[in-house]
C-alpha angles and dihedrals in degrees: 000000000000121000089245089046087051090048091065100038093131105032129098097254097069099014107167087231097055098043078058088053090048094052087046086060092049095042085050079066108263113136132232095240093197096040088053088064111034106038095175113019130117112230121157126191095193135048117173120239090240133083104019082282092148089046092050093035088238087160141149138216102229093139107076134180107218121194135163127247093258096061098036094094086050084066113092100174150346126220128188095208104211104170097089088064095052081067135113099268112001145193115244082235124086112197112247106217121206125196119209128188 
């Protein structure tokens, strides 16, 4: 677990409950879009405005695509947009793009 990810523990961001709602959708059979693609790469949706946490990529993935094993091979890619956070005034959210066939 990462400092950033310690530091919101309890918070609803990375609330032990919801990551183990997260893994019974998956075991039902949906699939992590961005984690089919990228098995090992990093890509995080959210950094928190404190800390310099933008600035050191000390990031998380709480924005996720889900889709069932019958539509996966419909999937041709997945982006994390980050551009929009770069920005003047951001939001802490990045969008997570998803390309169908």
């Amino acid at each position: 677990m990462s400092i950033i990810q310690k530091s919101f523990e309890d918070d609803a961001l990375f609330r032990l409950e919801i990551r183990k709602k997260l893994r019974e959708m998956i075991n039902l059979g949906f699939n992590d879009v961005y984690r089919h693609f990228n098995e090992t790469r990093e890509g995080y949706t959210f950094w928190d405005y404190m800390r310099g946490a933008w600035q050191k990529n000390n990031g998380m993935r709480i924005d996720h695509f889900l889709v069932s094993n019958s539509l996966i091979d419909q999937v041709k890619g997945i982006n994390i947009n980050k551009d929009p956070r770069g920005r003047e005034k951001p939001s802490d959210h990045t969008p997570i793009e998803i390309t169908l066939a």
